[in-house]
C-alpha positions in Angstrom: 21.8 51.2 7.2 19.1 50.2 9.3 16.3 50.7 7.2 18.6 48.6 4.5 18.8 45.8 7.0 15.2 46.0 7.6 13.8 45.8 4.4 16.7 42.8 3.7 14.8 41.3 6.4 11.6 42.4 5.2 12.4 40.4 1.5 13.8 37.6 3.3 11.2 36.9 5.4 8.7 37.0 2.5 10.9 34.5 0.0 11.7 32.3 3.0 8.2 31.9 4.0 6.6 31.7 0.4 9.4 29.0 -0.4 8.7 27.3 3.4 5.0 26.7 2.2 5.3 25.7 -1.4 8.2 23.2 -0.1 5.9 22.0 2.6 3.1 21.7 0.2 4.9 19.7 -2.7 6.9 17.3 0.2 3.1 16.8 1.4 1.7 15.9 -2.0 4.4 13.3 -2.6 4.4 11.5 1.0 0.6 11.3 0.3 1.1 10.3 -2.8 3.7 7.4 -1.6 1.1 6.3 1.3 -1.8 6.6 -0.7 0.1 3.6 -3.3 1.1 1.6 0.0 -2.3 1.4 1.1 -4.2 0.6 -2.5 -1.4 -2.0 -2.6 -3.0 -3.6 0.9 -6.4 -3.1 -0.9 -5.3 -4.8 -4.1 -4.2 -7.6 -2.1 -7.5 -8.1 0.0 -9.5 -7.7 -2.8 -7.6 -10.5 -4.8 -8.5 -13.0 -1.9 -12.5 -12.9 -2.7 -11.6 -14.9 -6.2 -8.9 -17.5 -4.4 -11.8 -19.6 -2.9 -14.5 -19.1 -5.4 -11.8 -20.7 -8.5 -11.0 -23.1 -6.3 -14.6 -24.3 -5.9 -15.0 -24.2 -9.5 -12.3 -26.6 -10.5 -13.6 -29.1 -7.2 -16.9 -28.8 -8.9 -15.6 -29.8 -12.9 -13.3 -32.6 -11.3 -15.5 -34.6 -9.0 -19.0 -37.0 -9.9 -22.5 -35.4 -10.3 -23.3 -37.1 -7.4 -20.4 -36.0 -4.9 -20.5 -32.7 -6.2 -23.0 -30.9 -3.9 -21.4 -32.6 -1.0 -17.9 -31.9 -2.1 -18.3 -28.1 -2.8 -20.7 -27.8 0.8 -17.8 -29.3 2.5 -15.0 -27.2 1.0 -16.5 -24.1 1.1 -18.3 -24.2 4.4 -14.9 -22.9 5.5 -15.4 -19.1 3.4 -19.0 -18.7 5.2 -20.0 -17.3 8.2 -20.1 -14.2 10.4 -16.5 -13.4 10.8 -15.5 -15.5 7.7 -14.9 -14.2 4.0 -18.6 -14.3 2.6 -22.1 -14.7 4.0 -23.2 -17.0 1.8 -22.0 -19.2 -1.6 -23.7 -20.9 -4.1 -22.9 -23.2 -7.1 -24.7 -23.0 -10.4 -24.3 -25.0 -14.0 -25.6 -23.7 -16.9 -27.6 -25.9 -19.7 -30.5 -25.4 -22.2 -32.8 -24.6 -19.5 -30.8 -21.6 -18.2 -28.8 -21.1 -14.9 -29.7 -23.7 -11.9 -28.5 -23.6 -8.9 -27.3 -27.1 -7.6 -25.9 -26.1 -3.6 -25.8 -23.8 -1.6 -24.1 -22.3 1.6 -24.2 -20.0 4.1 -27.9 -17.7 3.9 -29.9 -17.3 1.3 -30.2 -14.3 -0.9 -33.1 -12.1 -0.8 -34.7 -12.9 -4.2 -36.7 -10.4 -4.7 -33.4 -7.8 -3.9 -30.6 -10.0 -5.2 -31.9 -13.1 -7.2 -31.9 -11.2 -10.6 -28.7 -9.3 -10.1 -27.0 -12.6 -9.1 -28.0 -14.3 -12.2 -27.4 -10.9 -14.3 -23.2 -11.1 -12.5 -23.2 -15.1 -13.3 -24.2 -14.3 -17.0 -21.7 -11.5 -17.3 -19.2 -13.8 -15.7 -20.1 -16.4 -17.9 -19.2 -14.0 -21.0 -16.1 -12.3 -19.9 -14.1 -15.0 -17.8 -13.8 -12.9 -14.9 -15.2 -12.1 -11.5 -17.8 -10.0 -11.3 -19.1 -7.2 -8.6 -22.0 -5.5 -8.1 -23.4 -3.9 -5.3 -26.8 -4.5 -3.9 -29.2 -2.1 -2.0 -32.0 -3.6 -0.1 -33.0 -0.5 2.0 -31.5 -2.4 5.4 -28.0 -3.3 4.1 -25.5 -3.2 1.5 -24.1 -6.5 -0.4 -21.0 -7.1 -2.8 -22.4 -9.9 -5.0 -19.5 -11.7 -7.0 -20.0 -14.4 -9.3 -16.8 -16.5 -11.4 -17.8 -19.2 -14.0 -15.9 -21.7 -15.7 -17.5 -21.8 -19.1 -15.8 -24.4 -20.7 -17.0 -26.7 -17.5 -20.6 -25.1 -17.4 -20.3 -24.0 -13.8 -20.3 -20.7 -11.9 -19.9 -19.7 -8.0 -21.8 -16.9 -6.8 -21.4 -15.6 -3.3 -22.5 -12.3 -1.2 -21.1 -9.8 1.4 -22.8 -7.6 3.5 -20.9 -4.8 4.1 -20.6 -3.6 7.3 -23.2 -0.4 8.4 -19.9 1.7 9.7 -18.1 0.9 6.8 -15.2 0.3 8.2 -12.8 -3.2 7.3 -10.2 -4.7 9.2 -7.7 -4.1 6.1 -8.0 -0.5 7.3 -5.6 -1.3 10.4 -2.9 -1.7 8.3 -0.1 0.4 8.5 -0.5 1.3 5.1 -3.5 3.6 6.5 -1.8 5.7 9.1 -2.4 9.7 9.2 -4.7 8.9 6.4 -8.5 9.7 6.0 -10.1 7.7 2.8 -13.0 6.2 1.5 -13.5 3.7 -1.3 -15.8 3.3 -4.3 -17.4 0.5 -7.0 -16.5 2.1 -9.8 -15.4 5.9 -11.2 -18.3 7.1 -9.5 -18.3 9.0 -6.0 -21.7 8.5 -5.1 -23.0 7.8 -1.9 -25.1 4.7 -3.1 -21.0 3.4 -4.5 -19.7 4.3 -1.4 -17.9 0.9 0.1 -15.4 1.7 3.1 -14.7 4.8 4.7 -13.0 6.2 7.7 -14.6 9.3 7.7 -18.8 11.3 8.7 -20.7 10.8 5.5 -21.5 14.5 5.6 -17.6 15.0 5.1 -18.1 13.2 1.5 -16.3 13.6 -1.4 -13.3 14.3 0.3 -12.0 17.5 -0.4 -8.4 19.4 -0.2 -5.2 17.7 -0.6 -6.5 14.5 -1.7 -5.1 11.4 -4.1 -6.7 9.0 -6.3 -6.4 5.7 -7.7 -7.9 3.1 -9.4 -7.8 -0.4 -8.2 -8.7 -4.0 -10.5 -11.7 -5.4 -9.1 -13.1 -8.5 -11.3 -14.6 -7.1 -14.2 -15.1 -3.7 -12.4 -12.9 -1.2 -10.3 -12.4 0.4 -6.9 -12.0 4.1 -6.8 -9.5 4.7 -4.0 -9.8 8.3 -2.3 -7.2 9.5 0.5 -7.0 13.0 2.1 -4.2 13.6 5.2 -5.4 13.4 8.3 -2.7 15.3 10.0 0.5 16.5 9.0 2.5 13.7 7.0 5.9 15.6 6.9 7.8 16.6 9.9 6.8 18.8 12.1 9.7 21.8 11.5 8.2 21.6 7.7 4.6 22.8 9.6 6.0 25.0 11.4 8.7 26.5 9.5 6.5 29.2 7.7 5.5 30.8 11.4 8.9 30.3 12.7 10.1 32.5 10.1 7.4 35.2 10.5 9.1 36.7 13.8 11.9 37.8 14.9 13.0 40.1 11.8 16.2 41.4 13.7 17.7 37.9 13.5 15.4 36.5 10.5 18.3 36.7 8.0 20.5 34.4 9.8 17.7 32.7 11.1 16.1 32.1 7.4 19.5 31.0 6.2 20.0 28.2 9.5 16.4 27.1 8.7 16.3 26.9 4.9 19.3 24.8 5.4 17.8 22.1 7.5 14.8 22.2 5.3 16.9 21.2 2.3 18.4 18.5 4.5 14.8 17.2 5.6 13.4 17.2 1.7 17.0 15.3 1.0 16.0 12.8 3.6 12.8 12.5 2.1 14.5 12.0 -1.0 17.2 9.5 0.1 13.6 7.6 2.1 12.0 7.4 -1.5 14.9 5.8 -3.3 15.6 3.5 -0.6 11.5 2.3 -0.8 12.1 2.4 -4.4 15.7 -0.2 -3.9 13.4 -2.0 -1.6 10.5 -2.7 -4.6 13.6 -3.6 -6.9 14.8 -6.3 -4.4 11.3 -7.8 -4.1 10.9 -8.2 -7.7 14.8 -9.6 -7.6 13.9 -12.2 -4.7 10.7 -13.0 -6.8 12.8 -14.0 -9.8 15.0 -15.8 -7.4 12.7 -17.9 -6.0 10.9 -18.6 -9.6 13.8 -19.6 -10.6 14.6 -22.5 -7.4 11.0 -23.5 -8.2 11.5 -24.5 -11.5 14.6 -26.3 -10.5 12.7 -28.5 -8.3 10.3 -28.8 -10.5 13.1 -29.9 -13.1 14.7 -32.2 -10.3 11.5 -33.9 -9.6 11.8 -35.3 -13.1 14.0 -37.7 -15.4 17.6 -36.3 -15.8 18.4 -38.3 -18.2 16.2 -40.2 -21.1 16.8 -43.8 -21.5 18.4 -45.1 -24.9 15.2 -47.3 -26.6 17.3 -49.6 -29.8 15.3 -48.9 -32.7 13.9 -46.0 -31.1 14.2 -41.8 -31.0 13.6 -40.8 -27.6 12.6 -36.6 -26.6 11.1 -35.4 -24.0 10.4 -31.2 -22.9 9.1 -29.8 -20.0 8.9 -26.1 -20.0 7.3 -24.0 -16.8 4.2 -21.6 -17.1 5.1 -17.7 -17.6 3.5 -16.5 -14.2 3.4 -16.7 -10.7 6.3 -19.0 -8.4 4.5 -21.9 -7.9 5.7 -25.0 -9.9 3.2 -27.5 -11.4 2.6 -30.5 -11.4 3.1 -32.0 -15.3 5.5 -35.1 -15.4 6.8 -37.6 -18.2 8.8 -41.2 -17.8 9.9 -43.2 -19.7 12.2 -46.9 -19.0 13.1 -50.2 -20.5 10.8 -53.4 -20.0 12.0 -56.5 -20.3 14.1 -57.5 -23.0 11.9 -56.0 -26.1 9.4 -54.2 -24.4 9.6 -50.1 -22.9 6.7 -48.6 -20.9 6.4 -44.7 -21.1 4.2 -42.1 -18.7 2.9 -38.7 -19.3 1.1 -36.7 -16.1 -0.5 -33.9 -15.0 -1.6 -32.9 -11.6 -4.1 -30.1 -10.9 -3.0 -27.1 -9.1 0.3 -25.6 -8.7 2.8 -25.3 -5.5 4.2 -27.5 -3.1 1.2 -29.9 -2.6 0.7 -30.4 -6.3 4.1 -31.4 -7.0 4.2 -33.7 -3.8 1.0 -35.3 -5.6 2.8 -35.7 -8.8 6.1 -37.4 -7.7 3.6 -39.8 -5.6 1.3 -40.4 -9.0 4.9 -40.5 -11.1 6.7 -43.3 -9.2 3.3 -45.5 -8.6 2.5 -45.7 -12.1 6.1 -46.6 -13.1 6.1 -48.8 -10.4 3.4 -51.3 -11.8 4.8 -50.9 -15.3 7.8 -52.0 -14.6 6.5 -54.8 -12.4 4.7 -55.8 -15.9 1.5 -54.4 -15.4 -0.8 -53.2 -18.6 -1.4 -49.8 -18.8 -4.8 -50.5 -17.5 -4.4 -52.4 -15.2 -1.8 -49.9 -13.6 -4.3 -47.1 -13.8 -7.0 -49.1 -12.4 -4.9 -50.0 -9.0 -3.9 -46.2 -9.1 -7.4 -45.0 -8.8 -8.4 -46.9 -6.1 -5.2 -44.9 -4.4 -5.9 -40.8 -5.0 -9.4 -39.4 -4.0 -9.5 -35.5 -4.5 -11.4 -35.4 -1.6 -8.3 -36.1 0.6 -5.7 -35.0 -1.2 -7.1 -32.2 -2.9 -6.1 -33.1 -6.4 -6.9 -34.7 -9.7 -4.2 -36.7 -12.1 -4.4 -37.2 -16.0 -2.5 -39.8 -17.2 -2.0 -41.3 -20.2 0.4 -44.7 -20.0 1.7 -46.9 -22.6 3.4 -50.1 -23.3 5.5 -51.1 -26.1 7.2 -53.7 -27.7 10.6 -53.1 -29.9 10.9 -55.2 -32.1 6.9 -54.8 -33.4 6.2 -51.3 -32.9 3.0 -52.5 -31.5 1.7 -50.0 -28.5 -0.7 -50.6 -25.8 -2.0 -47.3 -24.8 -4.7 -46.4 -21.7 -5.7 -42.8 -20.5 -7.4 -41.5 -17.2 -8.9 -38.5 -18.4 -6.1 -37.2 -20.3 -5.7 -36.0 -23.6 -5.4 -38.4 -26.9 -1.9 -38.9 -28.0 -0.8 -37.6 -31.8 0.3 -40.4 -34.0 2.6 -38.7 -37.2 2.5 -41.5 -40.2 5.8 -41.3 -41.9 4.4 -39.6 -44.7 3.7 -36.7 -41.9 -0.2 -37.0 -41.7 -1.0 -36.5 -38.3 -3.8 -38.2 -36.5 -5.0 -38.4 -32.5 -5.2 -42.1 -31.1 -9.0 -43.0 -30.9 -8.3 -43.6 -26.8 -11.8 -43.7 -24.5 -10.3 -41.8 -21.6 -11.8 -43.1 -18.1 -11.8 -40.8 -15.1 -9.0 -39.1 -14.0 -7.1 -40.4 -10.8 -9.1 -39.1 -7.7 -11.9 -39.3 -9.4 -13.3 -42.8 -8.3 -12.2 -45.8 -8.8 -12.9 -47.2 -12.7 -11.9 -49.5 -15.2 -9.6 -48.2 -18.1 -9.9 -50.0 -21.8 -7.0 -50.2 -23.6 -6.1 -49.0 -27.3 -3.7 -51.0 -29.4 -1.9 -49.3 -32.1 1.0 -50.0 -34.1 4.0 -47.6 -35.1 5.2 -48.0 -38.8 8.7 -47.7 -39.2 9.6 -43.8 -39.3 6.0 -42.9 -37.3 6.3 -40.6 -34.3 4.2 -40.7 -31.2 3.4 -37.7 -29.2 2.0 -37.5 -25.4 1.9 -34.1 -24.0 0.0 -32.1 -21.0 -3.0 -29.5 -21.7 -0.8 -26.6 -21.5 0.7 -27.2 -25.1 -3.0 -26.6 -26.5 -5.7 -24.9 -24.2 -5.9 -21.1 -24.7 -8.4 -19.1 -22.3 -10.4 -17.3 -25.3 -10.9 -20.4 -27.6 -12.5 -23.6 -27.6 -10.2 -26.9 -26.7 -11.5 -28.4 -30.2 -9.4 -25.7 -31.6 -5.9 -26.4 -29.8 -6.4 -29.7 -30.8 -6.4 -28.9 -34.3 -3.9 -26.5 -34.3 -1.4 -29.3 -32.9 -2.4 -31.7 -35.8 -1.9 -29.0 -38.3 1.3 -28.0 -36.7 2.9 -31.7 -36.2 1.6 -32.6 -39.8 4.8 -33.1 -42.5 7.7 -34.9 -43.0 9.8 -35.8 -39.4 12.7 -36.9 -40.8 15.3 -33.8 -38.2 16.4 -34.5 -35.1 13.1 -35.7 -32.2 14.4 -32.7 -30.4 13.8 -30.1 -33.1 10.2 -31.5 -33.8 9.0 -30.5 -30.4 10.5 -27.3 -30.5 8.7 -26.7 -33.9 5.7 -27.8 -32.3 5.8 -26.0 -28.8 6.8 -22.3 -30.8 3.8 -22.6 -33.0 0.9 -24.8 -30.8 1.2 -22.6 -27.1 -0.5 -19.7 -26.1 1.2 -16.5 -26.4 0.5 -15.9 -22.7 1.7 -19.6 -22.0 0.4 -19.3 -18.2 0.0 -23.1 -17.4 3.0 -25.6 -17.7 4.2 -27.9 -20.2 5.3 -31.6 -20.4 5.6 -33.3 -24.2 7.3 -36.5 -25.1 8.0 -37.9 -28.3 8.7 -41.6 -29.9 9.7 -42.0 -33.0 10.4 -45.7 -34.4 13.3 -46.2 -36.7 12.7 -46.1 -40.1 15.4 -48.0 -41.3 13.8 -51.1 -39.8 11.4 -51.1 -42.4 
């Protein structure tokens, strides 16, 4: 019997501690697993914030006058450079026949003879893909990420440079995200040390080896190669020592084994229960995120006419539809009211940007314009007084307007533009054809004088105003949305106003539709003919 009872022992011992490692082992891989995604989530994020500033420069840069511009980027981006600040140093570049020039500058100066030709090799790749890129940089004393973003369509490009630090070590690295974890990070799939960005550990300790877990992180048109290795135990500390625990005592082991084994299936349940509760947690982000998409589009909604006004002789339709991405509303806007007793005055906006500030910017541009049209202002004469009232470099936007003024009875139309694009006159007979308008400078630009257009709407013609959402598309040139919204408006208009901009918005949009969307329509009655 006691021989029996030992070798029970004996074979419980050995199954208990085999399955006491192997749980240990697995539970380990998956907590690591879990942290190492929390902390390349805290990456992700930091990286993301190099490109923030740099677009923002770039659309500063296409909006403002040659001769303001130097000043204007210096001033805005002075606050990304400096010791403790983002980069060490930016610069802003156009592109013509003669090649790349740089036109200011920030911060220190490159080394040219180390980074002059990679920065122009990043700002021609950026030029040709549309998106940030990284490259590193070794001079023998330090080590640089070089990043570069052009704007092709404008013919400008931002580069800046930072040196990373000698310990490679960040202060993204005192996240939480981090904890009990060794790591190091690399541009790119290779492991090299020449690739090696930020680690925690001796270089002689390089690759990391053992339990370790990799990912790959976006970065511009390259990647991050994300490494972490345990730096202590990440499971409990009975799931350590569980596998000694049950290698004495074999007089009580059985009922020992059995006591234990128990309290390690209630551990990895816990562990369990902790990953669906992260995962519920992830669900009610994304849940929250909808939410507040959604309350941002209502405002954004609010913030414009609720109702159209009734025009005699006239089809009135109007659309505003929000960009696919992201929470923060725009700032596109239409009006249209009643002038007089024959006359109607009609507004279509769009402010640069997105969020809070932009829309602020838009009700402010919104009500001002309509204000003077209503007082009987021209179309230019309202713009003009409006662009002596926004200036970019104060308010940090820029308006495109188009305005109009109408009369009833004639169909005759009065139409000015601050840097926005050309209304689409349909003939009855459906050929479609842009208004010759010569656009002046967009509000916040400087103050200029705006020349008006006079056209006049047959009976059955439709007039369409509408923001540069319905036609720009990030691969193409803005030639082609243009002509893909004539093609598309072209034909008979005789259906309901409403289901001609739907026709036009399903076939004229980009698939990704990432920016926002305001269209309104006039047609004039075709019975008064």
């Amino acid at each position: 019997m006691s021989v029996t009872i030992i070798l029970i022992g004996l074979v419980a011992t050995a199954l208990g501690v085999t399955l006491a490692v192997r749980t240990d082992r697995s539970n380990e891989r998956r907590l690591l697993e879990v942290q190492t995604n929390q902390a390349a989530t805290v990456l992700g994020i930091a990286t993301n914030s190099f490109q923030e500033p740099m677009a923002s420069a770039l659309d500063v840069a296409a909006s403002v006058l040659p001769e303001r511009r130097r000043k204007v980027f210096a001033e805005r981006f002075t606050r990304n450079v400096g010791p403790d600040k983002l980069f060490q140093s930016g610069a802003l570049w156009t592109r013509d026949a003669a090649g790349l020039r740089r036109i200011a500058a920030v911060g220190g100066r490159s080394r040219a003879s180390v980074t002059g030709a990679v920065t122009r090799g990043l700002l021609r790749r950026a030029y040709a893909s549309g998106t940030m890129a990284v490259e590193w940089v070794h001079d023998g004393r330090q080590t640089r990420i070089v990043f570069a973003l052009a704007d092709a369509e404008a013919g400008f490009a931002v580069s800046t440079e930072r040196v990373l630090p000698a310990t490679r070590r960040a202060p993204v690295d005192t996240d939480s995200g981090f904890a009990g974890l060794d790591y190091s990070v690399y541009l790119g799939e290779s492991t090299s040390e020449e690739d090696l960005a930020l680690t925690d550990v001796d270089p002689s300790e390089l690759p990391l080896e053992g339990l370790t877990k990799s990912v790959s992180i976006p970065f511009g048109d390259n990647a991050l190669t994300f490494t972490t290795r345990p730096r202590e135990h990440l499971g409990s500390s009975l799931s350590q020592q569980l596998p000694w625990l049950l290698g004495f005592g074999i007089p009580i082991l059985t009922a020992l084994a059995l006591v234990l084994a128990r309290q390690l299936l209630r551990a990895r349940r816990r562990a369990e229960s902790d990953t669906r509760t992260i995962t519920g947690l992830y669900e009610r982000v994304d849940t929250l995120y909808g939410e507040q998409r959604e309350l941002s589009v209502r405002l954004q909604n609010a913030l414009l006419p609720a109702t159209i006004p009734s025009l005699p002789g006239y089809e009135v339709a109007a659309k505003y539809v929000a960009g696919a991405q992201g929470i923060d509303i725009g700032g596109d806007w239409y009006s249209v009211v009643g002038v007089g007793e024959d006359g109607f005055a009609f507004v279509v906006g769009d402010v640069s940007g997105h969020g809070i500030d932009a829309v602020a910017e838009m009700a402010r541009a919104r009500f001002t314009v309509r204000a003077y049209l209503v007082d009987g202002d021209s179309p230019q004469d309202a713009l003009e007084k409006c662009s002596r009232q926004f200036d970019i470099a104060l308010d940090g936007h820029m308006v495109t307007v188009v305005a109009g003024v109408g009369n009833r009875r004639t169909g005759e139309l009065v139409l000015a533009s601050a840097g926005h694009p050309s209304p689409l006159l349909v003939s009855p007979d459906g050929a479609a054809q842009f208004v010759p308008i010569r656009a002046g400078r967009p509000l916040g630009a400087g103050a200029d004088v705006y020349e008006p257009t006079a056209v006049t709407m047959p009976p059955g013609a439709t007039v369409l105003c509408y923001t540069d959402g319905l036609i720009e598309r990030r691969t193409e040139d803005i030639d082609a949305g243009f002509a893909r919204l004539a093609q598309v408006a072209s034909g008979p208009t005789s259906g309901p106003l409403e289901q001609f901009l739907d026709h036009v918005l399903e076939n004229t949009r980009a698939p990704e539709h990432n920016d926002d969307i305001a269209m309104l329509a006039l047609r004039r009655d075709a019975r008064l003919s």
